[in-house]
N, C-alpha and C positions, 0 to 999 in steps of 0.2 A: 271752307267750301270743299265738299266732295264731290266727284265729277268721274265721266269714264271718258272725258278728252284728255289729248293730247297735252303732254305735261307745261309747256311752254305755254301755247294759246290759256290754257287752266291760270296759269300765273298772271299775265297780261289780262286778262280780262277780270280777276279778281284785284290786281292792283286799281284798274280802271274803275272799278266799284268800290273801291275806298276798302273791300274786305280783308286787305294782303296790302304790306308795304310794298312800293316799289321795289324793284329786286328782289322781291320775296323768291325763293324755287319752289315748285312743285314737288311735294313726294310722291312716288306711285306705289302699288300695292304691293309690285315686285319688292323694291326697295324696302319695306315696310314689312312683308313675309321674311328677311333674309334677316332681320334683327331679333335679338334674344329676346324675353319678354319685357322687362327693365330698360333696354335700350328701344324696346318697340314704343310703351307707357310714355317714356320720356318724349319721343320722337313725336309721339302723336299731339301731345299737351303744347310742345313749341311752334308746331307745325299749324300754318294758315290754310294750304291749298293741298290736296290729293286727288293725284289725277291716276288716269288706269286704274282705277279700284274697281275690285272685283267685288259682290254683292256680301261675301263673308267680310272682304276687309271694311265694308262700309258700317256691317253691326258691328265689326271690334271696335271701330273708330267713334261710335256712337258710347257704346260700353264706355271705352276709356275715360272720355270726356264725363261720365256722369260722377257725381260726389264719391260713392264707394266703390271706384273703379279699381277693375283688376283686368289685365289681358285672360282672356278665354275665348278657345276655340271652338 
């Protein structure tokens, strides 16, 4: 789930949809801007719920996920 709410509510509400385990966290775009490329890739593939994203990080986020992903800005 990508989303530009609040990181908490983000989480709760996707656990609540079955999208995110329980206790899942939120990452936000901050979060996700301040990691290397390899640890951004990584982070995105593990990751359920992003919240605060800003409209670039949602195409990265979309990129990563696809078969021959690579982080690009």
């Amino acid at each position: 789930m990508i989303t530009g709410d609040h990181p908490a509510a983000a989480a709760a509400i996707a656990a609540e949809l079955g999208i995110a385990p329980a206790g899942a966290r939120a990452m936000t775009g901050a979060a996700l801007a301040a990691l290397d490329d390899a640890a951004r890739c990584a982070a995105i593939r593990s990751t359920f719920v992003f919240a605060r994203v800003a409209p670039e990080h949602k195409l990265a986020i979309v990129r990563a996920l696809q078969p021959t992903a690579r982080w690009s800005r």
